[in-house]
C-alpha positions in Angstrom: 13.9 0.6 9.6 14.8 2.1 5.9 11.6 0.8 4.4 9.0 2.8 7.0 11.4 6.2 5.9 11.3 5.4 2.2 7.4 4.8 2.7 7.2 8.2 4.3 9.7 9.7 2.0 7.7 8.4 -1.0 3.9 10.3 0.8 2.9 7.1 2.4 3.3 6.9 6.6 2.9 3.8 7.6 0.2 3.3 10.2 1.8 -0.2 11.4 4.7 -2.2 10.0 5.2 -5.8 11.6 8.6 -7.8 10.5 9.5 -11.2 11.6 12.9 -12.9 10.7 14.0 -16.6 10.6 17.8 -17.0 10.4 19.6 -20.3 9.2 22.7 -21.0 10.3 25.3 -23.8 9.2 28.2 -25.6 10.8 31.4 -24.1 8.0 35.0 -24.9 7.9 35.1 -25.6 11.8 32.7 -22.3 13.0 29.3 -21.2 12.4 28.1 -19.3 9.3 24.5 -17.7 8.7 23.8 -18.6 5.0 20.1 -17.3 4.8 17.9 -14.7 6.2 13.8 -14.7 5.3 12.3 -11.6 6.5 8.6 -10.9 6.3 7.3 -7.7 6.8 3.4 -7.0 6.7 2.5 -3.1 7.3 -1.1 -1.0 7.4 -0.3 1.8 4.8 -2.7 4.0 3.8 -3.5 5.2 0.3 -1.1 2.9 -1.5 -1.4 0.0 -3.7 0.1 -2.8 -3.9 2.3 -2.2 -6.8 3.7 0.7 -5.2 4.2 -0.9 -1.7 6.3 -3.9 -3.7 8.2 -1.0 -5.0 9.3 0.9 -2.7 9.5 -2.9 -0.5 12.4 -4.1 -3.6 14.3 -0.7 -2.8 14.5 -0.6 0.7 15.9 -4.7 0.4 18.2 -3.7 -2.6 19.5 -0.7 -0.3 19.5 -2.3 3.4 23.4 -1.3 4.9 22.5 -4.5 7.4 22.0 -6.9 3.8 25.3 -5.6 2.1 27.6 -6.8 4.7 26.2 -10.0 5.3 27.2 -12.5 3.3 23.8 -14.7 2.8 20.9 -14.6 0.8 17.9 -12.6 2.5 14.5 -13.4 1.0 12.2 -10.6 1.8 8.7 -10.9 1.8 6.3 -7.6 1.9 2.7 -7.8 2.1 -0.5 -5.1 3.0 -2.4 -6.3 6.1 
């Protein structure tokens, strides 16, 4: 997962990161079409706030390969446990 390298990258190892996903998917034009993705993530990071987690949490979303090529919105939610 890019968000546990950029975490590392940034001085932070995660300890623990947990994500869950709930896709939504709608009957389009005769076939099947996912139209949103909500991911929540909730990780154990030592030594980091919570302002820095959110950062490095928006670039990981904003530079996911996986997001770019879908075409749906993904709401990502990152919290500390």
């Amino acid at each position: 997962m890019a968000f546990s390298l950029m975490l590392g990258e940034a001085g932070f190892p995660p300890d623990e990161i947990k994500a869950s996903s709930a896709v939504s998917i709608e009957q389009q034009g005769g076939g099947f079409t996912i139209t949103t993705i909500d991911l929540s993530v909730t990780a154990k990071v030592p030594g980091i706030d919570d302002a820095k987690f959110q950062e490095i949490a928006k670039k990981a979303k904003e530079g996911c390969p996986v997001s770019k090529v879908l075409n749906a919105t993904i709401n990502f939610e990152a919290s500390l446990a």
